[in-house]
C-alpha positions as a Markdown table, in Angstrom:
| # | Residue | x | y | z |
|---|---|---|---|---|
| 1 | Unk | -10.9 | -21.3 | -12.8 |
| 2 | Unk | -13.8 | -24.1 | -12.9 |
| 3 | Unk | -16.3 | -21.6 | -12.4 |
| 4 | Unk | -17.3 | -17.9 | -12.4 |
| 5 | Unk | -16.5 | -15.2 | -10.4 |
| 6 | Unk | -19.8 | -13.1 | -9.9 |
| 7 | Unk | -19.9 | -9.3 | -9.3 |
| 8 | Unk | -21.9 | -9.4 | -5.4 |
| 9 | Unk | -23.1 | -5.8 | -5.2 |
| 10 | Unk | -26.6 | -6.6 | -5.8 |
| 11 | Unk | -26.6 | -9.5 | -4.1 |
| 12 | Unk | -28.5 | -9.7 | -0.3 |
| 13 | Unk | -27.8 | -12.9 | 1.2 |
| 14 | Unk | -24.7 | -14.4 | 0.4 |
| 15 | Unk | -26.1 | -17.8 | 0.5 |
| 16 | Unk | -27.0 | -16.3 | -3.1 |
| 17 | Unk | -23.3 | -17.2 | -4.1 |
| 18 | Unk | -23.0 | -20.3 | -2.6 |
| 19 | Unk | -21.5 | -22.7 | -5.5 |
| 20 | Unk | -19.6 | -20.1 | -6.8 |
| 21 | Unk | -16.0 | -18.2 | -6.8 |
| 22 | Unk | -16.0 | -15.0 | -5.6 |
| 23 | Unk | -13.2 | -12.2 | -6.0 |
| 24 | Unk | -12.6 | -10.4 | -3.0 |
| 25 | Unk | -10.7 | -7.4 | -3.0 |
| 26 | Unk | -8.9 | -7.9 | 0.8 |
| 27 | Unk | -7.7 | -4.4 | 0.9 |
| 28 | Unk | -11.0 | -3.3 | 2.3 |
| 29 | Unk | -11.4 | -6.4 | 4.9 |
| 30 | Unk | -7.7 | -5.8 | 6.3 |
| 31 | Unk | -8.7 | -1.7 | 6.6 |
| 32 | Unk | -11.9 | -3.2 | 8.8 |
| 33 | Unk | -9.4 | -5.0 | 10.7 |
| 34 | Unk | -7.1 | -1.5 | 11.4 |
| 35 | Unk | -10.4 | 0.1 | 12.1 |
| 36 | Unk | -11.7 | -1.8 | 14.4 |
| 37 | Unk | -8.9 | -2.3 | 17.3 |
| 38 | Unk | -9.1 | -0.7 | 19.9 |
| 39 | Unk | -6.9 | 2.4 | 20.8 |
| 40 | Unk | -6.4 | 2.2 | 24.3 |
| 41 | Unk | -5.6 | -1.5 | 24.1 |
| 42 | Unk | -3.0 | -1.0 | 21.2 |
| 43 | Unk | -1.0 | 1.8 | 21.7 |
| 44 | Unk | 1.6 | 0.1 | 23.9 |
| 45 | Unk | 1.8 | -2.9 | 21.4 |
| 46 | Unk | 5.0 | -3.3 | 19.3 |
| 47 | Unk | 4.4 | -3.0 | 16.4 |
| 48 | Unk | 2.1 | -0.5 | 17.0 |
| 49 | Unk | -0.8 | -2.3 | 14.4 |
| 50 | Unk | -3.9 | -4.7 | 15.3 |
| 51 | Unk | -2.0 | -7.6 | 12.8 |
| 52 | Unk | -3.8 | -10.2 | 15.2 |
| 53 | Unk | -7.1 | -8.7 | 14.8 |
| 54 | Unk | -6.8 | -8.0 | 10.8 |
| 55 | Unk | -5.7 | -11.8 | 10.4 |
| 56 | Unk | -8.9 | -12.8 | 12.6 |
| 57 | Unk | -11.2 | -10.6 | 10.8 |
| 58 | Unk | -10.0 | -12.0 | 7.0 |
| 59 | Unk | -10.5 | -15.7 | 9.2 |
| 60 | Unk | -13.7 | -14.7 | 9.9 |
| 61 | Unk | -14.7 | -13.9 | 6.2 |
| 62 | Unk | -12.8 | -16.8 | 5.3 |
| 63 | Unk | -14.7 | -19.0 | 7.3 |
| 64 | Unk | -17.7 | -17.7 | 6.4 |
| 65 | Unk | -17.4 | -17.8 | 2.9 |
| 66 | Unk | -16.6 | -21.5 | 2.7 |
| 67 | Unk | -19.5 | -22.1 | 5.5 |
| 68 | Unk | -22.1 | -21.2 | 2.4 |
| 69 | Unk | -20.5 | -23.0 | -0.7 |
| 70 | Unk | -18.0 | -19.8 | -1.6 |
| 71 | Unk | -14.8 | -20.2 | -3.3 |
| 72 | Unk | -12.9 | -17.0 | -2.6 |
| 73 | Unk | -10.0 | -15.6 | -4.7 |
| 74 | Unk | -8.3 | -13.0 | -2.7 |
| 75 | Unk | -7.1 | -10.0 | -4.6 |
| 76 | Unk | -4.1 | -7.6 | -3.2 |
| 77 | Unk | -3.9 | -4.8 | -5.3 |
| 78 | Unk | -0.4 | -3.6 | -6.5 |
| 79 | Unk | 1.2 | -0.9 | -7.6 |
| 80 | Unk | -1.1 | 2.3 | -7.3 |
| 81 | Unk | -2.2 | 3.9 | -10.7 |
| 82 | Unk | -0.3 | 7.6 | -11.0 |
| 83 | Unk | -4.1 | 9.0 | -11.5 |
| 84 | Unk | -4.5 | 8.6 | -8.1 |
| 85 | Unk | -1.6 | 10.1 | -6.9 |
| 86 | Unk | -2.9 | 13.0 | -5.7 |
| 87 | Unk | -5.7 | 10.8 | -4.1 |
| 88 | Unk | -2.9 | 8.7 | -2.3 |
| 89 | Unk | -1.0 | 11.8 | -1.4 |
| 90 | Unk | -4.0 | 13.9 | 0.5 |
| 91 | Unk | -5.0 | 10.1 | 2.7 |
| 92 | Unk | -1.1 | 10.0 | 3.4 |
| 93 | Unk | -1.1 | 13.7 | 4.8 |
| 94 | Unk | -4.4 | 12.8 | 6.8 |
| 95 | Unk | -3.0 | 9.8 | 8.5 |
| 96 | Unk | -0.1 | 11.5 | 9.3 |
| 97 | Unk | -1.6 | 14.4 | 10.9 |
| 98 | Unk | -4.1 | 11.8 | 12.9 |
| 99 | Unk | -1.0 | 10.3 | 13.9 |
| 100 | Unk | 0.1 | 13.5 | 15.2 |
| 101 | Unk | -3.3 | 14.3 | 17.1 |
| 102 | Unk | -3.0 | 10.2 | 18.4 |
| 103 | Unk | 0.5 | 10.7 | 20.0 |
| 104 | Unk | -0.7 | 13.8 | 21.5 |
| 105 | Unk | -3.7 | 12.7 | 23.0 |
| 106 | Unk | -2.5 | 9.5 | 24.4 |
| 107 | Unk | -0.3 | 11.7 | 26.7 |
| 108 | Unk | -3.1 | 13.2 | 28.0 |
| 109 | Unk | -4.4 | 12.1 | 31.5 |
| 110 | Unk | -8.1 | 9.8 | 31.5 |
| 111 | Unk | -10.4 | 12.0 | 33.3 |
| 112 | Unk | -11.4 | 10.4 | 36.5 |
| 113 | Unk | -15.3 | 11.5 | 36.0 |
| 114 | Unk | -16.6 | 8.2 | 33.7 |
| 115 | Unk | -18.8 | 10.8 | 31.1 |
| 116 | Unk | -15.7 | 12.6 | 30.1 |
| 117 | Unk | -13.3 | 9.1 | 30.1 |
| 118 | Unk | -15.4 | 7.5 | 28.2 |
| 119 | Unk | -15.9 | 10.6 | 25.7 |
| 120 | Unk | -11.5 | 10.4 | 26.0 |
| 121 | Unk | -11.7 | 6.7 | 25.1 |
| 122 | Unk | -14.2 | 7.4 | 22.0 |
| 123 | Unk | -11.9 | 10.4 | 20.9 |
| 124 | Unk | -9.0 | 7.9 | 20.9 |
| 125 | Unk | -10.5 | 5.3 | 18.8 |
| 126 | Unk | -11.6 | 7.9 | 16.5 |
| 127 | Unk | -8.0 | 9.0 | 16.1 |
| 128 | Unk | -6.9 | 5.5 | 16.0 |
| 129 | Unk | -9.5 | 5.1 | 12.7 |
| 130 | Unk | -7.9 | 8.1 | 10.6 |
| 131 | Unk | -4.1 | 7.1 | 12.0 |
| 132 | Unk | -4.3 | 3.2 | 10.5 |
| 133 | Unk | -2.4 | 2.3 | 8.0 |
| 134 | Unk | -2.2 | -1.2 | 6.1 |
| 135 | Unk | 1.5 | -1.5 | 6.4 |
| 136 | Unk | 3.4 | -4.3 | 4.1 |
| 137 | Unk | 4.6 | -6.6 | 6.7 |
| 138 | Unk | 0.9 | -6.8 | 7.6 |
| 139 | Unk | 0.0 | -7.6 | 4.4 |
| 140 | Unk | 2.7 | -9.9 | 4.1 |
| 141 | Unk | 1.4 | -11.6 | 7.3 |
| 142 | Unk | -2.3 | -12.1 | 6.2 |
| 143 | Unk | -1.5 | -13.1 | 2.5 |
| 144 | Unk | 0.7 | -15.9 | 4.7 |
| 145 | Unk | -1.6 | -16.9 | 6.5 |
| 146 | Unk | -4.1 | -17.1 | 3.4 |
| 147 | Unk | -1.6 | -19.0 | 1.9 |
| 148 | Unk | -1.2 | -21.8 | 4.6 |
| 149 | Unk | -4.7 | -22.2 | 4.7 |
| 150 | Unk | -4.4 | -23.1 | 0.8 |
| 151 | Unk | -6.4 | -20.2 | -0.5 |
| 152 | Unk | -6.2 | -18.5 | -3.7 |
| 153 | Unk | -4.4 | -15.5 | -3.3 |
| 154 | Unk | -3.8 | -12.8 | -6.4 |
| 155 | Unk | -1.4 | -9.8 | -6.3 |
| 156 | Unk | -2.9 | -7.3 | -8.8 |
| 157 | Unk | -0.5 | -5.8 | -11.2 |
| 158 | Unk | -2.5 | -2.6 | -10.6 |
| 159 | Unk | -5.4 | -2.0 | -8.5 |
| 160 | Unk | -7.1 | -4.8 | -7.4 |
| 161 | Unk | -10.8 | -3.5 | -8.3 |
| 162 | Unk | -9.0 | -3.7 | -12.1 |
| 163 | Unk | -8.0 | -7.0 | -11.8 |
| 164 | Unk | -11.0 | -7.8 | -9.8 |
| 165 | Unk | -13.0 | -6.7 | -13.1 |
| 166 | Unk | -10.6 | -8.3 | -15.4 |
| 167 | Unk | -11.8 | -11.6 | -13.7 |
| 168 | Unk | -15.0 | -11.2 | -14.3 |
């Protein structure tokens, strides 16, 4: 690469990077994307993941980063490291048990009083936080799209913070 990737978490403005490549670990961007749907409007959908709002929220980073002079390289980590198994394991149980509480409370009736439905719809999107997952076909989708846009897009051999570092 022509130029250097720079670590940003000191940095305040990213006009600061502008003339620069930047590594960005899209992991976190395409969790902001699950995060960030809404539960009530998703539920029904098939498959039952935001892909179109992950793929516009990596767009709108994109976007933005070539807006101020940024040359992204997009990192996907890879295989896990087995230190974090246990780490891995315990998120894995906790999705899967807001899954549970998600299923369950969808069945429930929206109270008719707007206080408590509102409450109902907030308690939905909070169980609709701890329940997403980054599935692969999602991540297939968004490296895609990355890819027919022309941008640099890395697969870590390990985690992506590692190769993020290695980069460096």
């Amino acid at each position: 690469m022509p130029k250097t990737l720079k670590a940003a978490g000191k940095i305040k403005n990213i006009c600061e990077l502008s003339g620069l490549v930047l590594g960005v670990d899209i992991e976190v961007w395409l969790h902001k994307g699950m995060q960030t749907a809404d539960a009530a409007v998703l539920h029904c959908q098939e498959p039952p993941v935001p892909i179109p709002n992950g793929v516009a929220i990596v767009g709108a980073l994109n976007r933005r980063l070539h807006e101020n002079g940024i040359e992204p390289v997009y990192v996907f980590g890879g295989s896990k490291h087995t230190g974090k198994a246990p780490v891995d394991a315990k998120r894995a149980e906790d999705v899967k048990k807001a899954q549970k509480e998600l299923d369950i409370a969808l069945l429930e009736s929206v109270p008719e009083e707007a206080t408590a439905a509102k409450a109902h719809h907030a308690r939905l999107n909070q169980l609709r936080k701890k329940a997403s997952t980054v599935r692969e076909d999602y991540l297939a989708l968004v490296i895609q799209d990355l890819k027919d846009k022309k941008e640099t897009v890395l697969v870590a051999p390990g985690e992506a913070e590692w190769q993020l570092a290695y980069l460096e």
